[in-house]
N, C-alpha and C positions, 0 to 999 in steps of 0.2 A: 406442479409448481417448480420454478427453476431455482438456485440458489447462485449469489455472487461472489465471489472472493476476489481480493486485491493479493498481488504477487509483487514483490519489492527485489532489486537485484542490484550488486554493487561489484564489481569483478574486474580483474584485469581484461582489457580488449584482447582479443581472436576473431577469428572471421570463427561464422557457425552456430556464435552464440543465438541469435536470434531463432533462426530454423532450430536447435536444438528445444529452448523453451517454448518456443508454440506449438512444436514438434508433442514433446511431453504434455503441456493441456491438452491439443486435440487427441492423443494417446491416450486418457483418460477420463475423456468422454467431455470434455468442454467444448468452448469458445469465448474465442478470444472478443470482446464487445470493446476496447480501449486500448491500445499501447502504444507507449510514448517512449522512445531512446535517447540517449546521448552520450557521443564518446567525449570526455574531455582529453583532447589530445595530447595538451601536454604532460599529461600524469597518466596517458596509456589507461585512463580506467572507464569503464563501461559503465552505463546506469540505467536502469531498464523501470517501468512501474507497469502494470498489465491488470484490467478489469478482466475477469470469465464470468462464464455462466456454465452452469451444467445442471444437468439432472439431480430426482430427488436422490436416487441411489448413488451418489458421486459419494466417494469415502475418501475423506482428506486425509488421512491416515497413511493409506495407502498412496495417494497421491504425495505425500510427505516423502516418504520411502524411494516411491522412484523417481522423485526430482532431485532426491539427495543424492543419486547416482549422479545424475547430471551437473549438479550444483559441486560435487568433487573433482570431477573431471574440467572442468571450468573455473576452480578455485572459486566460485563464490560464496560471499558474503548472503544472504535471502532470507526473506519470512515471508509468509502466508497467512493472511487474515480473511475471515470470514464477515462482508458485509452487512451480514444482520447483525451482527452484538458490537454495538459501537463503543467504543471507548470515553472514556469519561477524561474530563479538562478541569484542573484548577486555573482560575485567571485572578492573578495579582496583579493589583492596581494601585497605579500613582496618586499623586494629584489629580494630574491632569485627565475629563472624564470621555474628551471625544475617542480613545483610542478601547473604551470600554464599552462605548456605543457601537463601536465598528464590529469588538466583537461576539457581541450575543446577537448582532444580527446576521452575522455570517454563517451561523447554522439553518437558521431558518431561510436564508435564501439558498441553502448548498453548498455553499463553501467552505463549510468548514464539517468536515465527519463528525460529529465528536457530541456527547451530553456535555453541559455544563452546569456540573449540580454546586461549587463552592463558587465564591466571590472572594476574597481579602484584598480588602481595603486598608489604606494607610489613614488613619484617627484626622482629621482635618486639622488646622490649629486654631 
């Protein structure tokens, strides 16, 4: 069974960044299943998001370790999250209820990652 991690990147632009990070996943026994770039040019900064996959034996530890190599040499900003343990959401709510509707169903259709175990709501009048 394979596992997923999402890789998040925020850096000043260079050429190489790209080959360096998929360079490091396939290094460490991944694959790359999703990623998505953008330079914004006027602020010179890099933004990267990336799905893998890797085996059961893949140790993010390790893989922590030697992307921090990379991630210094690159000055970036990065985390690394594991696709099984979803993070959990508070959603605080207005009045108004269509924008509450939109979002307890956007987990259930995928769009949205996340548990949503609290609701606060504002007292009606």
């Amino acid at each position: 069974m394979s596992k997923q991690f999402a890789l998040k990147i925020i850096c000043p632009d260079k050429p190489g960044l790209i080959a360096a990070v998929t360079g490091t996943i396939a290094g460490s026994g991944g694959n790359v299943l999703h990623l998505s770039q953008y330079t914004a040019v006027d602020i010179e900064t890099f933004f990267l998001k990336s799905l893998f996959e890797t085996r059961d034996d893949f140790n993010l530890e390790a893989f922590r370790l030697g992307f921090a190599e990379v991630a210094e040499r690159f000055c970036m900003e990065w985390s690394v999250a594991d696709k099984a343990k979803k993070r959990r959401a508070a959603i605080l709510v207005s009045k108004t209820s269509h924008c509450l509707y939109e979002l307890l169903l956007k987990p259930q259709a995928g769009g949205l990652d996340c548990g949503i175990p609290v609701i606060i709501a504002q007292p009606s009048d």
